[in-house]
C-alpha positions as CSV (number, residue, x, y, z in Angstrom):
1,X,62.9,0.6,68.9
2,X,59.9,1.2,70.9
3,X,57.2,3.5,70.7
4,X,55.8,4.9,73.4
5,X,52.1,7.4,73.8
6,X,51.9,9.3,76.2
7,X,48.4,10.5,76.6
8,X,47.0,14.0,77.3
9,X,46.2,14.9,81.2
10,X,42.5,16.0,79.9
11,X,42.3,12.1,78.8
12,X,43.7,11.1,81.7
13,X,41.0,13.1,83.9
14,X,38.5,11.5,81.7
15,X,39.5,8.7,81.6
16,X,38.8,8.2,85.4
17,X,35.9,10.7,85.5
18,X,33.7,7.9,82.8
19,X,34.3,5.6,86.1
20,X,32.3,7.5,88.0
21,X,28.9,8.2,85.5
22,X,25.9,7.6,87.6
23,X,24.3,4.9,85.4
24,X,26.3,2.5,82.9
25,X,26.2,3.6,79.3
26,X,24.9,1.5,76.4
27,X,26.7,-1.2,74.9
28,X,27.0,1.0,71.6
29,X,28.5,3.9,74.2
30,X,30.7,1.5,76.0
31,X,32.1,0.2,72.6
32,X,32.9,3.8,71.4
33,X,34.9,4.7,74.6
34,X,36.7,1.0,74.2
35,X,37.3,1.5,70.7
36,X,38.6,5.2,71.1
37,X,41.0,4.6,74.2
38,X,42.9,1.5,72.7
39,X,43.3,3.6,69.9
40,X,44.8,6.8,72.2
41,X,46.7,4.1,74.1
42,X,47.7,1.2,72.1
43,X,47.1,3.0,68.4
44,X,45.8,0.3,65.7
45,X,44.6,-3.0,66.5
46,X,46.9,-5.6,65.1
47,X,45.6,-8.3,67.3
48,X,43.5,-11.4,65.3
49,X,39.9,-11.6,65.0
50,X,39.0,-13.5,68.8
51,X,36.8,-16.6,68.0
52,X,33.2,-16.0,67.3
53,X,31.4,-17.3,70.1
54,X,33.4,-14.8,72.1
55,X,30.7,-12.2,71.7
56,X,32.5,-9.1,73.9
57,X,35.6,-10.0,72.6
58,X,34.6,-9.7,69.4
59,X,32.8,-6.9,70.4
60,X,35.9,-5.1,71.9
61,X,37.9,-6.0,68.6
62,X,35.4,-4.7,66.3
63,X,34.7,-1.4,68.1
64,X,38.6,-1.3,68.3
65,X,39.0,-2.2,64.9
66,X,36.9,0.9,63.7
67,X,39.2,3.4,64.8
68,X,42.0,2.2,62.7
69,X,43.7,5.0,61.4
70,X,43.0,8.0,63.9
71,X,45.6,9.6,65.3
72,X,46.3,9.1,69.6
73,X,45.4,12.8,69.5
74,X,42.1,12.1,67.7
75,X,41.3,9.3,70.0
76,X,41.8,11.2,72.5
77,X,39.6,14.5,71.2
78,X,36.7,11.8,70.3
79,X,36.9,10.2,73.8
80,X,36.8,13.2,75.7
81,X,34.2,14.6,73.7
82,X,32.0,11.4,74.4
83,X,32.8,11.3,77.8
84,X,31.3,14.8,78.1
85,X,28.3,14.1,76.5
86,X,28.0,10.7,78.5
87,X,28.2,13.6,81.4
88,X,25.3,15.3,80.4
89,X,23.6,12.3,79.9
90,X,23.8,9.9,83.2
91,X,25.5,13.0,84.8
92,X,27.9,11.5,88.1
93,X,27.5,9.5,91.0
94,X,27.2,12.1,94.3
């Protein structure tokens, strides 16, 4: 059998609204919102460790790898909640 997520519309919306920040967060910001929306999307990480010298896939994996055990509807509560503050932050392209 297959499981399939099906994410919130408010994740959705924010999901496409962190496309259009007026400035590009920090690497530490940009990990978060990777690590958070694999998790609402994909749920754990089962993938193996990519090879060192691969330093944003590693990256990526790790910041995945953190979120292990949250729930999609966590993910999804922690992502949108970072994308808000990433708002208030670098506010939107006009």
């Amino acid at each position: 059998y297959y499981i399939i997520m099906v994410n919130s519309k408010d994740f959705l919306q924010a999901a496409n609204i962190v496309k259009k920040l007026s400035k590009t967060p920090t690497n530490i910001e940009l990990g978060l919102l990777y690590g958070y929306y694999k998790q609402a999307t994909c749920g754990d990480n089962t993938s193996s460790k990519p090879f060192m010298l691969d330093f944003k896939g590693v990256a990526k994996w790790e910041a995945w790898t953190k979120c292990k055990g949250m729930t999609a509807y966590d993910s999804e509560v922690a992502y949108i909640t970072l994308v808000n503050k990433l708002i208030k932050k670098y506010s939107l392209k006009k």
